[in-house]
mmCIF entry with sequence, helices, sheets and N, C-alpha, C, O atoms, coordinates in Angstrom:
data_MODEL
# 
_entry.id   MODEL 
# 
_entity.id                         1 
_entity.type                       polymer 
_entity.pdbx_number_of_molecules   1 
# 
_entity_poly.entity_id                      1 
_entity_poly.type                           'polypeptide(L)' 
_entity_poly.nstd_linkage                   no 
_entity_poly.nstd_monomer                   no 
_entity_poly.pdbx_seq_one_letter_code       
;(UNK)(UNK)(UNK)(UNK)(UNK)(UNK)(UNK)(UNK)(UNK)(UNK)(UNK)(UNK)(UNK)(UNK)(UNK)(UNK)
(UNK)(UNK)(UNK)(UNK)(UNK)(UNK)(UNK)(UNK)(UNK)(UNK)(UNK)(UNK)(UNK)(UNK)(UNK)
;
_entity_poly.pdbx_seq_one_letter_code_can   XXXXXXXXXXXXXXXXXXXXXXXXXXXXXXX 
_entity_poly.pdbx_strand_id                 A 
# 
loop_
_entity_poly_seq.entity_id 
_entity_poly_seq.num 
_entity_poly_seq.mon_id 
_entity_poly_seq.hetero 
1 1  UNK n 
1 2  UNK n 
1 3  UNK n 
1 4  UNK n 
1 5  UNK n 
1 6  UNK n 
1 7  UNK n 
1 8  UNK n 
1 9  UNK n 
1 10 UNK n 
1 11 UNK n 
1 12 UNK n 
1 13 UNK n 
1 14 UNK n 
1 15 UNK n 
1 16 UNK n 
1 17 UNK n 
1 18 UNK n 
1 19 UNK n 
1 20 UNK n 
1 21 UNK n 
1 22 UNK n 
1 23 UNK n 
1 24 UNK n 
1 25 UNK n 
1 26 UNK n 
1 27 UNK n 
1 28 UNK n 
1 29 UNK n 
1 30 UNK n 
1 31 UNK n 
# 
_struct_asym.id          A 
_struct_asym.entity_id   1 
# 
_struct_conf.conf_type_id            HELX_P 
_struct_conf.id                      HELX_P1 
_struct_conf.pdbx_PDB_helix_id       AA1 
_struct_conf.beg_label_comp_id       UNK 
_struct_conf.beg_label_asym_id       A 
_struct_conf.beg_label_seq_id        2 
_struct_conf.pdbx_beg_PDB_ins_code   ? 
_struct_conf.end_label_comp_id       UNK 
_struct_conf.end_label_asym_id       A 
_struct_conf.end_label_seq_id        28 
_struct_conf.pdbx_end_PDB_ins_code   ? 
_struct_conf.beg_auth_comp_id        UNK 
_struct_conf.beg_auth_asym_id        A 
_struct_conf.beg_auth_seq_id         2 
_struct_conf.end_auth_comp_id        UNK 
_struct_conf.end_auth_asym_id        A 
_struct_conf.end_auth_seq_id         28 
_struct_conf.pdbx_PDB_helix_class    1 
_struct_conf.details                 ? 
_struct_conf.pdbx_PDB_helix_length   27 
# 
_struct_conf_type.id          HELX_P 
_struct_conf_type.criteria    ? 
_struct_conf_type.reference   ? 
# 
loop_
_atom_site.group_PDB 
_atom_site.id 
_atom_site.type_symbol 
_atom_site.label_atom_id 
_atom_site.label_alt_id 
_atom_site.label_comp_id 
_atom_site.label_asym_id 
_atom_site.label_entity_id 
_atom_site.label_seq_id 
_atom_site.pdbx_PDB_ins_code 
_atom_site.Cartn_x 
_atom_site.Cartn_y 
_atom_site.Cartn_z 
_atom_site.occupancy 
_atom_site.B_iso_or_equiv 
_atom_site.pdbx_formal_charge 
_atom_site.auth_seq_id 
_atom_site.auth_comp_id 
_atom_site.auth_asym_id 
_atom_site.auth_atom_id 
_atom_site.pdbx_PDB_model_num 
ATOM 1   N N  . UNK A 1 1  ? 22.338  -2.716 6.405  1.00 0.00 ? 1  UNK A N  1 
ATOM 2   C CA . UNK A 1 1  ? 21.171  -3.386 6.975  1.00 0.00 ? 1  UNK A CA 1 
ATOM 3   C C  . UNK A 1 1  ? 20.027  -2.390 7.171  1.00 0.00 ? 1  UNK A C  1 
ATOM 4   O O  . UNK A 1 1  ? 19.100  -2.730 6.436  1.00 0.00 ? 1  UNK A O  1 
ATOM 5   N N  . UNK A 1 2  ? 19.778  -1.472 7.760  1.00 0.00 ? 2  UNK A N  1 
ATOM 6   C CA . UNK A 1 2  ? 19.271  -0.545 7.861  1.00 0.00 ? 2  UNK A CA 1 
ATOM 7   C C  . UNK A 1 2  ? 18.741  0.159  6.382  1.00 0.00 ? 2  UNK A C  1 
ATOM 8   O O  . UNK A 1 2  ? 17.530  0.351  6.280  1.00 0.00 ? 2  UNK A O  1 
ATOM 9   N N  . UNK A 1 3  ? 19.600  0.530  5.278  1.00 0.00 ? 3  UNK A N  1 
ATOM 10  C CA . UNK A 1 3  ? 19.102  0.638  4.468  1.00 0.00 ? 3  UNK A CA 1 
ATOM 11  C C  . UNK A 1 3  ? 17.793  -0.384 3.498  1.00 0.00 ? 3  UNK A C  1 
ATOM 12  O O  . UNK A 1 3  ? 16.894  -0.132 2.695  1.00 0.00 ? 3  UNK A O  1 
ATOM 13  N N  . UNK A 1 4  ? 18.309  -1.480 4.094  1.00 0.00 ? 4  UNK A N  1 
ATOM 14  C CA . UNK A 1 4  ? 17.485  -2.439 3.429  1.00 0.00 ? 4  UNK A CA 1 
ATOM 15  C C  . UNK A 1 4  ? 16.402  -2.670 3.506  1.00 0.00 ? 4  UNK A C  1 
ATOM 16  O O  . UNK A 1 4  ? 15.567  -3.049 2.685  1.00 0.00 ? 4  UNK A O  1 
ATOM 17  N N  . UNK A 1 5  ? 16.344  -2.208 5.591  1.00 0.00 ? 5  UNK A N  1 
ATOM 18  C CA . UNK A 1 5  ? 14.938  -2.418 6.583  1.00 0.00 ? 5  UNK A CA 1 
ATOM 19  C C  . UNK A 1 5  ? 13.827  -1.038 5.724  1.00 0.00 ? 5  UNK A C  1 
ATOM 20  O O  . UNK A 1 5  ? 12.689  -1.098 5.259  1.00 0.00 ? 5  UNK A O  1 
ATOM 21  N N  . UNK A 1 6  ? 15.072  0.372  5.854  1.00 0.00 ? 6  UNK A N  1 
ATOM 22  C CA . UNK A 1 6  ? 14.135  1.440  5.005  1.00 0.00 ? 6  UNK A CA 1 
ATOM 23  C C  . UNK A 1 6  ? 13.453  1.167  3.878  1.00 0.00 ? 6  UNK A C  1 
ATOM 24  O O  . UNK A 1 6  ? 12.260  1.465  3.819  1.00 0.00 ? 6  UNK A O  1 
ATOM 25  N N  . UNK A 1 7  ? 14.133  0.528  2.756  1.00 0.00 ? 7  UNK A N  1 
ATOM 26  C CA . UNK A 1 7  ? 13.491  -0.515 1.322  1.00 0.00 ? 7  UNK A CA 1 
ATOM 27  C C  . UNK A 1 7  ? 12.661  -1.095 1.243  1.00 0.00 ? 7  UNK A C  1 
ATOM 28  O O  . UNK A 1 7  ? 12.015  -1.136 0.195  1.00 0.00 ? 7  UNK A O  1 
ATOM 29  N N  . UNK A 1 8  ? 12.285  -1.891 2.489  1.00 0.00 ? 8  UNK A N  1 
ATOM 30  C CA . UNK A 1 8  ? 11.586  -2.887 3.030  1.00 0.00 ? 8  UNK A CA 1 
ATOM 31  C C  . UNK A 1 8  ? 10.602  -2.234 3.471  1.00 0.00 ? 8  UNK A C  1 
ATOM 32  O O  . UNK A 1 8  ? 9.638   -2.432 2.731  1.00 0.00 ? 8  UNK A O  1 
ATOM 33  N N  . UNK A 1 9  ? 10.316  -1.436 4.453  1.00 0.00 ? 9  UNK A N  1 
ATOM 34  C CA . UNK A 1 9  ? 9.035   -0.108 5.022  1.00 0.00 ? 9  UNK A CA 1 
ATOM 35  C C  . UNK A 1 9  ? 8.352   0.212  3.990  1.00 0.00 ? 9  UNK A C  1 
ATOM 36  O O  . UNK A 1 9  ? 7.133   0.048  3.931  1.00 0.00 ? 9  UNK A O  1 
ATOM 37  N N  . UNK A 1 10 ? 9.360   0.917  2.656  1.00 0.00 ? 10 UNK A N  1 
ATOM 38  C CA . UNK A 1 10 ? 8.893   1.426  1.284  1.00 0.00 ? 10 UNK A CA 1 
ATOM 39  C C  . UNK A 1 10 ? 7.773   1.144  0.447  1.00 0.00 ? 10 UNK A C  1 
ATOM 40  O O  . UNK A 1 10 ? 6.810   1.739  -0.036 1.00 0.00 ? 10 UNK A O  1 
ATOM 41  N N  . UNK A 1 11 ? 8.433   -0.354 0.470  1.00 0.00 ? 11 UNK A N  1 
ATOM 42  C CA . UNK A 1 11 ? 7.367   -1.579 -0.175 1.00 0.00 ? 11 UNK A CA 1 
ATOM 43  C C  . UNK A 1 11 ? 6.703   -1.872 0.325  1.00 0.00 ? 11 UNK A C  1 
ATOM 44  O O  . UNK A 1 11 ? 5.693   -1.857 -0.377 1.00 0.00 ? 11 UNK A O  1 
ATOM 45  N N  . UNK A 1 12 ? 6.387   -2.383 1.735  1.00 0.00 ? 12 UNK A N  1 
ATOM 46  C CA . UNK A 1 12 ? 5.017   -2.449 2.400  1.00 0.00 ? 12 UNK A CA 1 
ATOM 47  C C  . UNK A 1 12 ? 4.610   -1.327 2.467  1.00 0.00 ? 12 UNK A C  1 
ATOM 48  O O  . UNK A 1 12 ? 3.459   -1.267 2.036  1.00 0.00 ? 12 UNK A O  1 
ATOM 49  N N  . UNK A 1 13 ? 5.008   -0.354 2.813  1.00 0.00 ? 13 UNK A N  1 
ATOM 50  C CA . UNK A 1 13 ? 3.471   0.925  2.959  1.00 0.00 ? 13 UNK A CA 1 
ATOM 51  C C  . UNK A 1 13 ? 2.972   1.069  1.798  1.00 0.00 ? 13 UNK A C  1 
ATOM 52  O O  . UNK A 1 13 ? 1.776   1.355  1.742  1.00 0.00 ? 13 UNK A O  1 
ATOM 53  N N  . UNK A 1 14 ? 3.687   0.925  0.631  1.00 0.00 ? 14 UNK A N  1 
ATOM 54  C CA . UNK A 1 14 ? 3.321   1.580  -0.833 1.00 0.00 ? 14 UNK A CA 1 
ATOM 55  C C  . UNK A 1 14 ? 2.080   0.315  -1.272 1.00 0.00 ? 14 UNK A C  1 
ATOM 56  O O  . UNK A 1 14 ? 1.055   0.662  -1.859 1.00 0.00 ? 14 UNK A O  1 
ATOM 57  N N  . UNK A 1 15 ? 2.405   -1.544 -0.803 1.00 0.00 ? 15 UNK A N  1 
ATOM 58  C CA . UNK A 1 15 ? 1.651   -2.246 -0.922 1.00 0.00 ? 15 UNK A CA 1 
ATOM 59  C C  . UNK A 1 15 ? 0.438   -2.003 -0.365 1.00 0.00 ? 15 UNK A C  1 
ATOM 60  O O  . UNK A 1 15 ? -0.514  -2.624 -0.836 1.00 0.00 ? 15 UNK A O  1 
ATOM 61  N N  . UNK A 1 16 ? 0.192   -1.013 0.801  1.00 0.00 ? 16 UNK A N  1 
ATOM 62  C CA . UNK A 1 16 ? -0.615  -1.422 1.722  1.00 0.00 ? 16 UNK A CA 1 
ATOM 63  C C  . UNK A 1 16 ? -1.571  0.218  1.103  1.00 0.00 ? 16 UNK A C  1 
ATOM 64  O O  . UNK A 1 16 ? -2.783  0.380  1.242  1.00 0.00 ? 16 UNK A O  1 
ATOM 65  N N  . UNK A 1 17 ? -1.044  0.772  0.741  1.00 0.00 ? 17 UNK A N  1 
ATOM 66  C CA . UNK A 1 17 ? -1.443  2.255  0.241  1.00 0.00 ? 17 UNK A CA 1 
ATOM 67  C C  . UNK A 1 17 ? -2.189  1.905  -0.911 1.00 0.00 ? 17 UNK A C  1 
ATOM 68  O O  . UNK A 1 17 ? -3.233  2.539  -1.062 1.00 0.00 ? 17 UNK A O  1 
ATOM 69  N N  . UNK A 1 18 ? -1.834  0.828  -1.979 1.00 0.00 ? 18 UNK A N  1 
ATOM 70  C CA . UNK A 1 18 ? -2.365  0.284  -3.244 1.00 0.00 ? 18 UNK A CA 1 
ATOM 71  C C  . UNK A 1 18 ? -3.562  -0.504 -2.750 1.00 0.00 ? 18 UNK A C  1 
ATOM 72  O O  . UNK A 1 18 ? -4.659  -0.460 -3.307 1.00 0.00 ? 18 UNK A O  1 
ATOM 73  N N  . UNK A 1 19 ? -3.225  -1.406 -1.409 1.00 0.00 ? 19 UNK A N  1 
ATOM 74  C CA . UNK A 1 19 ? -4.517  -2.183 -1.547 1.00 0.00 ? 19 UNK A CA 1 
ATOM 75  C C  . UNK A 1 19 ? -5.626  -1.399 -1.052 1.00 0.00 ? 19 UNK A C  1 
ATOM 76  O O  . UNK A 1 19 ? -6.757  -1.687 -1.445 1.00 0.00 ? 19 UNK A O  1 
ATOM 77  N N  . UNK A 1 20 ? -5.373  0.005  0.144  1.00 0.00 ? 20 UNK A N  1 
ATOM 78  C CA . UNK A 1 20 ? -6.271  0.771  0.566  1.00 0.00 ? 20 UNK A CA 1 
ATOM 79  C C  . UNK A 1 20 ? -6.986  1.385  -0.242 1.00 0.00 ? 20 UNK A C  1 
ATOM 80  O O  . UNK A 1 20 ? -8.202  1.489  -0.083 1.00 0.00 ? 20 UNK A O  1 
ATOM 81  N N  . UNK A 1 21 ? -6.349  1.883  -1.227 1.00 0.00 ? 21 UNK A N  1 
ATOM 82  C CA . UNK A 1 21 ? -6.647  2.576  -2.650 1.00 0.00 ? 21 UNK A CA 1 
ATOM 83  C C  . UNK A 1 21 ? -7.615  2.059  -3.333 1.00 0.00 ? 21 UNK A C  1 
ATOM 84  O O  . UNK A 1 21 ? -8.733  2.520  -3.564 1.00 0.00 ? 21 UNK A O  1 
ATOM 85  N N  . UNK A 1 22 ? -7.075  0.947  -3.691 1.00 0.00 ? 22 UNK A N  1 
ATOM 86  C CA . UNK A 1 22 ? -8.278  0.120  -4.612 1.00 0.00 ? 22 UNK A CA 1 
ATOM 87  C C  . UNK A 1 22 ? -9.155  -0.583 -4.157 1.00 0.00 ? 22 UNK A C  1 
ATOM 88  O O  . UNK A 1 22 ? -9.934  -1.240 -4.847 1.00 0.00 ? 22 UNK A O  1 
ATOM 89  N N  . UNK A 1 23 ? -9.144  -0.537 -2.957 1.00 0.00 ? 23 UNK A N  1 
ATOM 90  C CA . UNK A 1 23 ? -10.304 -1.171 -1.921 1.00 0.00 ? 23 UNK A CA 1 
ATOM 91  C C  . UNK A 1 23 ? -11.239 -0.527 -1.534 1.00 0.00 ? 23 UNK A C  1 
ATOM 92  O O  . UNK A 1 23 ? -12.313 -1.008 -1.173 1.00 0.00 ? 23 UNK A O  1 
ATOM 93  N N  . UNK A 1 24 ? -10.878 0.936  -1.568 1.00 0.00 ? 24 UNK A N  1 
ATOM 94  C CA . UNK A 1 24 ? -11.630 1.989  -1.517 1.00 0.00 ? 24 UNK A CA 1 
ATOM 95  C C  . UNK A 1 24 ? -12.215 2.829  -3.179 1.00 0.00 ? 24 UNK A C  1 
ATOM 96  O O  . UNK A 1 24 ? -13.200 3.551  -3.336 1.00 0.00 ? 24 UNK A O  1 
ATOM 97  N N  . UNK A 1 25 ? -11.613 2.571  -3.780 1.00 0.00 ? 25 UNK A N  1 
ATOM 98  C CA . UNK A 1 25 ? -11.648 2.722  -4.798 1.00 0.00 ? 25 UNK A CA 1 
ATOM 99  C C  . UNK A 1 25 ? -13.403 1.807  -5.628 1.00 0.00 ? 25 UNK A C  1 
ATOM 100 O O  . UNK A 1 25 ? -14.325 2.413  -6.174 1.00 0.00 ? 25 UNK A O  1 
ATOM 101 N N  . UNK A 1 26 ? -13.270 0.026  -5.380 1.00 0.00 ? 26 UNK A N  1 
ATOM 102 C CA . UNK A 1 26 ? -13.790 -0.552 -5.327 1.00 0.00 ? 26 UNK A CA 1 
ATOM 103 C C  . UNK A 1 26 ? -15.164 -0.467 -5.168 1.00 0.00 ? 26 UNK A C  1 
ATOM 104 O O  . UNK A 1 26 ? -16.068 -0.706 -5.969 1.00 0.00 ? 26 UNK A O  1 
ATOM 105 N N  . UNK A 1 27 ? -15.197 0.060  -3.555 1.00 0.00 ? 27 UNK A N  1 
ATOM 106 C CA . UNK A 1 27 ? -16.640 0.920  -2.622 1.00 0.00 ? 27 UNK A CA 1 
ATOM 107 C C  . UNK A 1 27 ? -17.191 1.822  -3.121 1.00 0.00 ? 27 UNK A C  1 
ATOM 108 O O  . UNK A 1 27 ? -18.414 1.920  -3.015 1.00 0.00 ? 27 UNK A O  1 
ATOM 109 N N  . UNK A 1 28 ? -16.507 2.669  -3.755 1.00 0.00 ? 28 UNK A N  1 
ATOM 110 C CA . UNK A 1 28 ? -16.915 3.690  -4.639 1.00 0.00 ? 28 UNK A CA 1 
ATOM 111 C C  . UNK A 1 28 ? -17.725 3.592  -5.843 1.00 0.00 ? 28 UNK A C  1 
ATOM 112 O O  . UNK A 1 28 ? -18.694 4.240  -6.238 1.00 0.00 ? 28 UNK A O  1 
ATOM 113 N N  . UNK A 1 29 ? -17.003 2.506  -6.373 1.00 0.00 ? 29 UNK A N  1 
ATOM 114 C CA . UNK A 1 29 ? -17.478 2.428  -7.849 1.00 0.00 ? 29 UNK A CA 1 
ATOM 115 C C  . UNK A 1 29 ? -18.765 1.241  -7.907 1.00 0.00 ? 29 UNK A C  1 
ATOM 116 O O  . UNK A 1 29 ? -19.610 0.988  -8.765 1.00 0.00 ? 29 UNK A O  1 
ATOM 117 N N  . UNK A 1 30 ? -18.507 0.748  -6.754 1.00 0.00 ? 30 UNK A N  1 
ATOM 118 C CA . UNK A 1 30 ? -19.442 -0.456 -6.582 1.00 0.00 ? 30 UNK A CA 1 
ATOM 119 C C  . UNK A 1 30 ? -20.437 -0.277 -5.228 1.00 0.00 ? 30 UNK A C  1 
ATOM 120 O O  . UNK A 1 30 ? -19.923 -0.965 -4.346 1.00 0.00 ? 30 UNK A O  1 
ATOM 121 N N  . UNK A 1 31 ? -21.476 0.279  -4.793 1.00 0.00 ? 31 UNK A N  1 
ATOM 122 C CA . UNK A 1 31 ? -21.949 0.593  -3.629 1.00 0.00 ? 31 UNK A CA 1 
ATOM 123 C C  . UNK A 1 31 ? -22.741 -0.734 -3.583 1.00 0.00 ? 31 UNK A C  1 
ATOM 124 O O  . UNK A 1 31 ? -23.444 -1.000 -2.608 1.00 0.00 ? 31 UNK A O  1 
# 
């Protein structure tokens, strides 16, 4: 269970790292 919850953390931060990324990314390229 625990391993799964860690799996689970993985994928949301990494989702949340992609949308920061390209959201910022976005701002950049688009002022």
């Amino acid at each position: 269970m625990s391993r799964f919850l860690d799996l689970l953390w993985v994928i949301v931060g990494l989702i949340v790292w992609v949308a920061i990324y390209s959201a910022a990314h976005d701002h950049i390229t688009k002022p």
